[in-house]
C-alpha positions as CSV (number, residue, x, y, z in Angstrom):
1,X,130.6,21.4,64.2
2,X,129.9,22.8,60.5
3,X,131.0,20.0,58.1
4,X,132.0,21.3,54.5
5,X,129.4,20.0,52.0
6,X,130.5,21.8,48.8
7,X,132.2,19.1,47.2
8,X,128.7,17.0,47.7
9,X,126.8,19.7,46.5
10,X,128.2,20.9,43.6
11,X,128.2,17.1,42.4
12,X,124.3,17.3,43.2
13,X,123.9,20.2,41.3
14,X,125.8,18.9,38.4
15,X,123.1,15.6,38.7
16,X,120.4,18.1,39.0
17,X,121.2,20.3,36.4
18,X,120.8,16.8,33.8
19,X,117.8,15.8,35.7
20,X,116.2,19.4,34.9
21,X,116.7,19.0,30.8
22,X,115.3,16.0,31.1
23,X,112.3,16.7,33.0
24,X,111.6,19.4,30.6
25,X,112.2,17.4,27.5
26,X,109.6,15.2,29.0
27,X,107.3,18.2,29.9
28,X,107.0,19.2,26.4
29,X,106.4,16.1,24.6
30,X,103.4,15.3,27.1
31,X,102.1,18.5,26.7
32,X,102.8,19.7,23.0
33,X,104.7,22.7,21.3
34,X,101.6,24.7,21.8
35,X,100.5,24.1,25.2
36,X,100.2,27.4,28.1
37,X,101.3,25.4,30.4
38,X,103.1,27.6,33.4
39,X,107.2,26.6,32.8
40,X,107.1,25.4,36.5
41,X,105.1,22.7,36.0
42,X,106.6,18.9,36.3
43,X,106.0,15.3,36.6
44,X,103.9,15.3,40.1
45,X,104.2,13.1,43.1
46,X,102.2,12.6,46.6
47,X,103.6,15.2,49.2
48,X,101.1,14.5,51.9
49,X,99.2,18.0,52.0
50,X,95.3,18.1,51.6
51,X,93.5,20.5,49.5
52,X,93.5,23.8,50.8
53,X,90.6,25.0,53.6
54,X,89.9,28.1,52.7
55,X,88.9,30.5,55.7
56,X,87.4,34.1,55.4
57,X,89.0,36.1,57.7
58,X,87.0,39.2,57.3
59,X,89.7,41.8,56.4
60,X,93.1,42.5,54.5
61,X,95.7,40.7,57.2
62,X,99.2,42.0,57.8
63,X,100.6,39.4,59.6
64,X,100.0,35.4,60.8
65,X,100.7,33.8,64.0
66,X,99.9,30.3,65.2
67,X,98.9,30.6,69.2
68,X,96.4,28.9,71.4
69,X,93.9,31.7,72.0
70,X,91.2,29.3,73.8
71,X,93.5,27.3,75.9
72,X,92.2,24.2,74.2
73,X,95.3,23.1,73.2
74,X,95.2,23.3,69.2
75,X,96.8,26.5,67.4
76,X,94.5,29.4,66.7
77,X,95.7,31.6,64.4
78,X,96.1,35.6,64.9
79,X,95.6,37.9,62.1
80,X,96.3,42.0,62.5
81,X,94.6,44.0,60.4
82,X,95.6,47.8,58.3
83,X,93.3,49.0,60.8
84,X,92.5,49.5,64.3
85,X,91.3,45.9,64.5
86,X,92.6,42.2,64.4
87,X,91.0,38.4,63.8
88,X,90.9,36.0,65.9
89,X,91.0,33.0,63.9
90,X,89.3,29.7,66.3
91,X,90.4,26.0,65.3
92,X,87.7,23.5,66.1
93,X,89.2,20.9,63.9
94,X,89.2,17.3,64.5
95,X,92.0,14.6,62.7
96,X,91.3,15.0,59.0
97,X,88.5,17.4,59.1
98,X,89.3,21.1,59.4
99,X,87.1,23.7,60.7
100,X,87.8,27.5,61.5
101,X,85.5,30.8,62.4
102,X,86.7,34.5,62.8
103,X,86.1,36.6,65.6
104,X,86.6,40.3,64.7
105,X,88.3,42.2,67.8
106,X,88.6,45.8,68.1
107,X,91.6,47.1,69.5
108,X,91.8,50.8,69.8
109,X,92.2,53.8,68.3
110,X,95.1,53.4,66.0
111,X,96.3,50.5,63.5
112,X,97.6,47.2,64.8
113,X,101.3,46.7,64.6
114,X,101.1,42.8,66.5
115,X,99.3,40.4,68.7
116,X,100.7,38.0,70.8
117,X,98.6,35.6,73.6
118,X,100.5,34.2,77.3
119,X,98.8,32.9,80.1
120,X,99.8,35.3,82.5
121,X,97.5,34.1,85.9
122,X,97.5,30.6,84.7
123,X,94.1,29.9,84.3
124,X,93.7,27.7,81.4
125,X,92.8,31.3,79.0
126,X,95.8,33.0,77.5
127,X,95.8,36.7,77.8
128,X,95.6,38.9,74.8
129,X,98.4,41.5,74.6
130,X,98.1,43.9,71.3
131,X,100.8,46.1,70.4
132,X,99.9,49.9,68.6
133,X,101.4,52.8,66.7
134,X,101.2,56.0,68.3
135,X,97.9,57.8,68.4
136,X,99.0,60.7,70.1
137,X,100.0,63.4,67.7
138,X,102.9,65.1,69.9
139,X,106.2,64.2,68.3
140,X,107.0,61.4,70.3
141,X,107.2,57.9,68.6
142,X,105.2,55.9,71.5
143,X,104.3,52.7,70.8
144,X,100.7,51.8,73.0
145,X,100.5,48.2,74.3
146,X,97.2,46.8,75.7
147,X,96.9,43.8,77.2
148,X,93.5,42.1,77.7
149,X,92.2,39.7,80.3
150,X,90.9,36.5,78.8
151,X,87.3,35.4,80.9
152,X,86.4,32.2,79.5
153,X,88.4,31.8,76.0
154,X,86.0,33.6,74.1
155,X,85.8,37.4,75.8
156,X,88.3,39.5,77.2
157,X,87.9,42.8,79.3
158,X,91.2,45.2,79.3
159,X,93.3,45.1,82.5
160,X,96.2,47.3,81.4
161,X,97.8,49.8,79.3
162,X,101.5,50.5,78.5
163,X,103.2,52.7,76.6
164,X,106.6,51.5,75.1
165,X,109.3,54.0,73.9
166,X,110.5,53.7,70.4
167,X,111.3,50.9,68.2
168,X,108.7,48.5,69.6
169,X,107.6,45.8,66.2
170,X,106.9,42.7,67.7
171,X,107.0,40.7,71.1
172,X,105.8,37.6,72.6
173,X,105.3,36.2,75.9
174,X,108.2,34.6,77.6
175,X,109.3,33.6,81.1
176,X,112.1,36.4,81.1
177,X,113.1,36.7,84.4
178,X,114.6,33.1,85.8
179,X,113.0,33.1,89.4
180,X,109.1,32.9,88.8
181,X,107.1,30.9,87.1
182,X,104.6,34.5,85.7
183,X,105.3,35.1,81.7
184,X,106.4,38.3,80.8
185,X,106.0,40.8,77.7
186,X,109.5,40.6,75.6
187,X,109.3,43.0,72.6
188,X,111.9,44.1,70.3
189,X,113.1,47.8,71.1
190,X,115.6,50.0,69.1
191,X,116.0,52.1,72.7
192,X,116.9,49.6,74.4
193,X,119.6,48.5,72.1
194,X,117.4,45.1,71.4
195,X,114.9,43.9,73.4
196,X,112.8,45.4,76.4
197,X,110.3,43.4,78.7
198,X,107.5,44.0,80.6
199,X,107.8,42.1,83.7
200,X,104.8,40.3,85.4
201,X,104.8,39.5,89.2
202,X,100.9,38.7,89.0
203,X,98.7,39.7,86.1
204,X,97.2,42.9,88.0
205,X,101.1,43.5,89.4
206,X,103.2,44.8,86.4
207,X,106.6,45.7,87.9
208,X,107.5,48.8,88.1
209,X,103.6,50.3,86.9
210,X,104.5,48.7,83.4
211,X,107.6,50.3,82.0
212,X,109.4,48.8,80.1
213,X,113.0,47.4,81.5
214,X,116.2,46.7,79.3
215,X,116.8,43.3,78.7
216,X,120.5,41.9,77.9
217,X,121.2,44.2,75.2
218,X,124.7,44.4,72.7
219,X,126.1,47.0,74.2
220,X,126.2,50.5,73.2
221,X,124.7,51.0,69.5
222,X,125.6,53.6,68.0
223,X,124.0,52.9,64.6
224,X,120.2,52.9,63.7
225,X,118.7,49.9,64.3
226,X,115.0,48.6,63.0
227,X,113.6,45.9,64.0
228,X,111.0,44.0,62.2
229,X,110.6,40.6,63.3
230,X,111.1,38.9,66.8
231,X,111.3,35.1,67.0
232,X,112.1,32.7,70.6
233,X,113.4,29.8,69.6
234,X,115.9,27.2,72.3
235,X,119.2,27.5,69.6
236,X,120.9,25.6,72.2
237,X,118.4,23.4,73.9
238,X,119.2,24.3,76.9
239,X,115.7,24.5,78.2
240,X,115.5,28.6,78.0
241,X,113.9,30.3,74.8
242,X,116.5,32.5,72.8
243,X,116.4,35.9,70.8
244,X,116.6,36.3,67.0
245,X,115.6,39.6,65.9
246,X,115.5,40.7,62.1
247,X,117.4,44.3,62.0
248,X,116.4,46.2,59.0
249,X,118.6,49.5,60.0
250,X,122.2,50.5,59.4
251,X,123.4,47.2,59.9
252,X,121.0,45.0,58.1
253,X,121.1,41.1,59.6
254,X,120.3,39.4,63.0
255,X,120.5,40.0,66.6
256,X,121.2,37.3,68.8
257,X,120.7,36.8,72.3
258,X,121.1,33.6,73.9
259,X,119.0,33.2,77.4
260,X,121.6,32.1,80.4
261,X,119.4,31.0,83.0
262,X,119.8,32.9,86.7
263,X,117.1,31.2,89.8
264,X,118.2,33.2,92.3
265,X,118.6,37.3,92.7
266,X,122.7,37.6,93.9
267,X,123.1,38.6,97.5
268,X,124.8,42.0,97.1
269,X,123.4,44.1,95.2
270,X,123.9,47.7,94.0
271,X,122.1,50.9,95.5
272,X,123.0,54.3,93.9
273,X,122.4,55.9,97.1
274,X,124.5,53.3,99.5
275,X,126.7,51.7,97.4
276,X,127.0,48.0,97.4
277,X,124.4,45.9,100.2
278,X,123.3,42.8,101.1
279,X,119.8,42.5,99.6
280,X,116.7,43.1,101.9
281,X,114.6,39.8,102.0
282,X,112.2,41.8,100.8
283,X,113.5,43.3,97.4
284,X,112.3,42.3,94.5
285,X,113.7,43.4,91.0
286,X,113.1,40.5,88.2
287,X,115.8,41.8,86.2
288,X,118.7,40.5,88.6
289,X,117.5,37.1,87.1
290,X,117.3,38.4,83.0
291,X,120.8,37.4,81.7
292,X,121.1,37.0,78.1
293,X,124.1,37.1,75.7
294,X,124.3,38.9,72.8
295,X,125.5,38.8,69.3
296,X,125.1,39.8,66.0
297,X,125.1,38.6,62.2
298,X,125.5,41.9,59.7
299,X,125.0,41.2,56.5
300,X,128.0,42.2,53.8
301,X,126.2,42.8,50.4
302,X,125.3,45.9,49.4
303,X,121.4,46.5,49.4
304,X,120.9,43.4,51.3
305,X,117.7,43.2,53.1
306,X,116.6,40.7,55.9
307,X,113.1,39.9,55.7
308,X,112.0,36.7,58.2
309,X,114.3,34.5,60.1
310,X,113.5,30.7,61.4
311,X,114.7,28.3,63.2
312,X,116.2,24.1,63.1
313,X,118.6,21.7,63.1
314,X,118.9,20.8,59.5
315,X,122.5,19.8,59.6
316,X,121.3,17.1,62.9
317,X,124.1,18.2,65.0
318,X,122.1,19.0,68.2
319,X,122.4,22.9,67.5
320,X,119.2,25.0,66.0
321,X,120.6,26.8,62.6
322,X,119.2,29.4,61.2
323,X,117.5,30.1,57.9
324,X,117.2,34.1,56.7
325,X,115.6,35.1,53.8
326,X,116.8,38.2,52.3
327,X,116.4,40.3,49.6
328,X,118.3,41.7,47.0
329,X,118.2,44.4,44.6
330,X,120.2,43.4,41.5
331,X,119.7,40.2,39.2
332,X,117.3,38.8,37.0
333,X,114.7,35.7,37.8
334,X,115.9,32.5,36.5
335,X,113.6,30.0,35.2
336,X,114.5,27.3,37.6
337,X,115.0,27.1,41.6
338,X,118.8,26.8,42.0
339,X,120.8,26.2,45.1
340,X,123.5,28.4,45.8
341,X,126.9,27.1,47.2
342,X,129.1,30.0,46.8
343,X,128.3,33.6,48.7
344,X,129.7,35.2,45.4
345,X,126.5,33.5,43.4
346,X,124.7,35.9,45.1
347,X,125.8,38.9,43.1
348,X,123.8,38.3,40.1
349,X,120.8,36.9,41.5
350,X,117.4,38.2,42.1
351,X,115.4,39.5,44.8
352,X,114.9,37.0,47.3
353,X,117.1,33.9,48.4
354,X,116.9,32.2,51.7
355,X,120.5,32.2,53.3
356,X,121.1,29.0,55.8
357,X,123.7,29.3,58.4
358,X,124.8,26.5,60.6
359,X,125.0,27.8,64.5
360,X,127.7,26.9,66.7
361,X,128.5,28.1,69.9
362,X,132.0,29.6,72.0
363,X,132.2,30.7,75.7
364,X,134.4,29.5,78.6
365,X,136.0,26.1,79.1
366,X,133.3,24.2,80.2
367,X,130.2,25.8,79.3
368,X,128.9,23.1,76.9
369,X,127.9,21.3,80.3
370,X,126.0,23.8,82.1
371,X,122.9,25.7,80.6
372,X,123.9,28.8,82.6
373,X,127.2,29.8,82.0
374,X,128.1,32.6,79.4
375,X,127.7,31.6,75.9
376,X,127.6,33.2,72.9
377,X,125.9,32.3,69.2
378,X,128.0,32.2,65.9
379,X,126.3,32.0,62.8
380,X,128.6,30.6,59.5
381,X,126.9,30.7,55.8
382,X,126.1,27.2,54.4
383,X,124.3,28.0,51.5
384,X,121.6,29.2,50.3
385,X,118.0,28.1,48.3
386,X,116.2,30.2,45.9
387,X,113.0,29.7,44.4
388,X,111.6,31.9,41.7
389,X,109.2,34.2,43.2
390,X,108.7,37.2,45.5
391,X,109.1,34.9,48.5
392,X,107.6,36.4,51.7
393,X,107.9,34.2,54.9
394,X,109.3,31.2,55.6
395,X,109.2,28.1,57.8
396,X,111.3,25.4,59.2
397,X,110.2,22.2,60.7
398,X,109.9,18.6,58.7
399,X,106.3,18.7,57.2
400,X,107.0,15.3,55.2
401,X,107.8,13.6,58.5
402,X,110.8,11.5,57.0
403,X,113.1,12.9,60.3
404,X,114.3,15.5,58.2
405,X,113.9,19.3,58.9
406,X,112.4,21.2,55.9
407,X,112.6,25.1,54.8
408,X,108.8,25.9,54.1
409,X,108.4,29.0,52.5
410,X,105.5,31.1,50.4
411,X,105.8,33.0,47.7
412,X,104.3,35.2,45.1
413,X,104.4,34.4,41.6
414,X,106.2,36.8,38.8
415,X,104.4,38.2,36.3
416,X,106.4,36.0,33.6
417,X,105.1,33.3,35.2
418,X,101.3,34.1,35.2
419,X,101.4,35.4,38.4
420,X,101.1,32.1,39.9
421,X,101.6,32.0,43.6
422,X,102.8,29.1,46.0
423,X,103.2,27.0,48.8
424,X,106.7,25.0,48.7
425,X,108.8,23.5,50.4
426,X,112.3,22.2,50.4
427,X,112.6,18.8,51.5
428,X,115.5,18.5,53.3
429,X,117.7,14.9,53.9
430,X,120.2,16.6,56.8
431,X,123.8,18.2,56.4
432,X,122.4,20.9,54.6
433,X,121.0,19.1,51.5
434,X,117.6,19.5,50.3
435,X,115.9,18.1,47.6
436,X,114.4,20.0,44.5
437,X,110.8,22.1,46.4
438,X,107.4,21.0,45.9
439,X,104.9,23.0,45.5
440,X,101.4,23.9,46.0
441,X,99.5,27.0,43.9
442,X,97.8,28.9,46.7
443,X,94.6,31.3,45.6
444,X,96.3,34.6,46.0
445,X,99.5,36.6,46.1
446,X,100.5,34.9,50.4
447,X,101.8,37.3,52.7
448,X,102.6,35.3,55.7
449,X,102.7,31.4,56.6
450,X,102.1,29.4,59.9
451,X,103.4,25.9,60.9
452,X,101.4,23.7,63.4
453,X,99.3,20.7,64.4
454,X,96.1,22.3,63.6
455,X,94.1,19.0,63.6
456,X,95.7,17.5,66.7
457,X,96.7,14.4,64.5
458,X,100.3,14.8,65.4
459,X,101.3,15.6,61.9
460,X,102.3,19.4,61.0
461,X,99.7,21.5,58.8
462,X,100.5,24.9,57.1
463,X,98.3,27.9,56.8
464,X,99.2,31.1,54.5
465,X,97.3,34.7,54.5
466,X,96.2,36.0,51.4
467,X,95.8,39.4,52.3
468,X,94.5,40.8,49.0
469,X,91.5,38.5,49.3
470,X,91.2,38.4,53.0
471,X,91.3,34.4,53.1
472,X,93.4,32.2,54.9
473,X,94.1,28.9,53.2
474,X,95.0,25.9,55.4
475,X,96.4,22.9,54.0
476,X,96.4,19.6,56.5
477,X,99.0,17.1,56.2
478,X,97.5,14.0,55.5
479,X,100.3,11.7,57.6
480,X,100.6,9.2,54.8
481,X,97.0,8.0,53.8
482,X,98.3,8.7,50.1
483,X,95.1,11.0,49.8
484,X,97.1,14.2,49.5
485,X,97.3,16.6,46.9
486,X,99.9,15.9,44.4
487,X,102.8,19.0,44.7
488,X,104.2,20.7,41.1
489,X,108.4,19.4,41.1
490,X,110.4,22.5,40.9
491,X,114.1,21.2,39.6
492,X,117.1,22.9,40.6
493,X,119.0,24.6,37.4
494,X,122.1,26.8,37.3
């Protein structure tokens, strides 16, 4: 259930609003009517997060991804390149101390769109699958996928090539089809009206020779669709990984499609030369166990833009919501972060605002009980949380480790503001309610962020790419030793 917060948070925006004035009138008399300092700056406090690590990661990064590459366990981190070429980012860090070296790996003849890593034969060394643009100069949009067999965690020697029709921006490994244990390729796909799969029975047995197969789908789309980003999350936690996809095209918002698990292949199936038949023992096609659901979230505002989606329960009522940043193309920047209550706010405000929507689910009587019958995902606005800045990824998991979910974000600084780029996060207390964002100056203009344990000390670090200086800054989370760096307070204003 969505519970209707306004009425609390229009009272903490009125409470903030005081706090602000007086946290600026305090701001000026330490620092004097001539002082350069930035008009974000604040009284400070402990947030937990080390000094930054900063990691050379030998080229200009286009996207971040936190994956075990070395099947030790810890998050490596995945970096593709505007080239033909990607790093391979290796964590050897221990509690407290970080360490990290790049490995350059060339990937073919034409630029990188994505990486992803699965253990496909289940040998302790996730496989490498990278994801192309076309290199064939014939007309046809084909999108070349390579995946790469991963020898001892370190080398890989290249087992397969696919090509993928259209439309293909991201993927990841995922066990798509119910009735093996093998992980399969999932990538988005504007052909296949939202996400195709390439279906493993072995690692040197792609079904079908590798082409791709429709998965689930929304039916027939009759717009253009563009999809940009591609993240598996369990909305329901039901054990199965769903489908968010960030749709850039006619219908800017999200696709949804909620995993249903099937075990077993039905016993009649369908042959276009005999009609209906009891299945051979024999037969094997993975996609009689694919069922997903699918839905959609379109965005109403004019010029809307969804840019990165992510995933939590931040109103702790056992159901994953959603947080979508967007941009805009009308407003002005405020000097203040704000938090927005009402859609219509949106109107006047500037480029990028992250929208939260709290997820609840409808289907058959009955379904709430068993993970495999038909669901389907609804998404309803619960606000929103802007903070003054080109933001360009976001993050949700509870980095202050107070129980809470957070919304982590990074973001480039305006030029009003020095240019000043950050770290931040929102700190969130449930229901939807977040206090003001803290934030950490990072050494460059970020383009993407990453989440995980890095450190293996059970508290959750953050990295961002600074593609501009080809560095990667990664901040540990110092679990409460009070030897963190202290964050800049960012007040809400209206």
């Amino acid at each position: 259930m969505c519970k209707d917060r306004r009425g609390t948070v229009e009272d903490s925006q009125s409470n903030g609003v005081m706090g602000a004035v007086l946290l600026l009138l305090l701001a000026l008399l330490a620092s004097g009517c001539g002082s350069r300092t930035s008009p974000l700056e604040s009284p400070r406090q402990s947030t937990g997060f080390m000094p930054p690590e900063v990691v050379n990661v030998l080229g200009a990064g286009l996207d971040l991804k936190a994956e075990d590459l070395d099947g030790d366990g810890k998050a490596d981190l995945l970096i593709p390149f505007l080239a033909s070429s990607l790093a391979l980012v290796y964590n050897d860090s221990t509690p407290g101390a970080p360490a990290f070296s790049t490995t350059l790996f060339a990937a073919g003849p034409s630029r990188v769109i994505t990486a992803c890593s699965g253990d496909i034969d289940s040998d302790g060394y996730p496989e490498l699958a990278v994801l192309r643009e076309d290199d064939e100069d014939d007309g046809l949009y084909i999108t070349p996928v390579d995946v790469y067999r991963n020898l001892d965690g370190a080398s890989y020697e290249l087992l397969h090539e696919f090509e993928i029709w259209q439309g293909a921006e991201d993927m990841a490994f995922d066990l798509v089809n119910d009735d093996d244990d093998v992980p399969d390729l999932l990538l988005t796909s504007a052909l296949y009206d939202g996400q195709a799969a390439i279906y493993f029975e072995s690692i040197t047995e792609p079904y079908d020779d590798g082409r791709a197969q429709k998965v689930g789908g929304y039916g027939v789309q009759e717009e253009y669709i563009e999809f940009t980003q591609m993240v598996l999350h369990d909305v329901d936690h039901n054990g199965y990984l769903d489908v968010l996809e960030v749709n850039t095209g006619d219908k800017p918002g999200l696709k949804l499609a909620m995993h249903m698990p099937v075990t077993s292949a039905p016993a009649v199936i369908f042959d276009p030369w005999q009609g209906w038949i009891i299945r051979p023992a024999d037969y094997f096609d993975p996609t009689l166990c694919t069922n997903y659901r699918g839905s959609e979230l379109v965005l109403d505002e004019p010029g809307a833009i969804p840019l990165r989606v992510a995933c939590g329960d931040l109103n702790e009522d056992g159901l994953d919501d959603v947080a979508l940043l967007v941009q805009h193309p009308s407003g002005q920047y405020f000097d203040y972060a704000m938090k927005l209550t009402q859609i219509s706010q949106l109107a006047t405000f500037p480029s990028h605002v992250v929208y939260i929507y709290c997820s609840s689910l409808s289907g058959p009587e009955g379904f709430e009980s068993s993970p495999t019958m038909d669901r389907r995902l609804n998404l309803a606005w619960a606000g929103g949380l802007y903070f003054p800045g080109w933001v360009t990824d976001i993050r949700v998991a509870d980095v202050n480790y107070d129980d809470h979910l957070d919304v982590i974000l990074c973001s480039e600084g305006p030029l009003h503001y020095g240019g000043i780029s950050y770290l931040a996060y929102f700190p969130g207390k449930g229901d939807f309610d977040f206090d003001p964002p803290l934030a950490f100056p990072t050494g460059g203009p970020p383009l993407r962020l990453a989440v995980a344990d890095f450190d293996a000390d059970s508290y959750l670090d953050a990295a961002v790419l600074l593609p501009w200086t080809n560095e990667l800054e990664v901040r540990l989370n110092d679990g409460g030793s009070g030897l963190g760096e202290e964050g800049i307070i960012i007040p809400f204003m209206e």
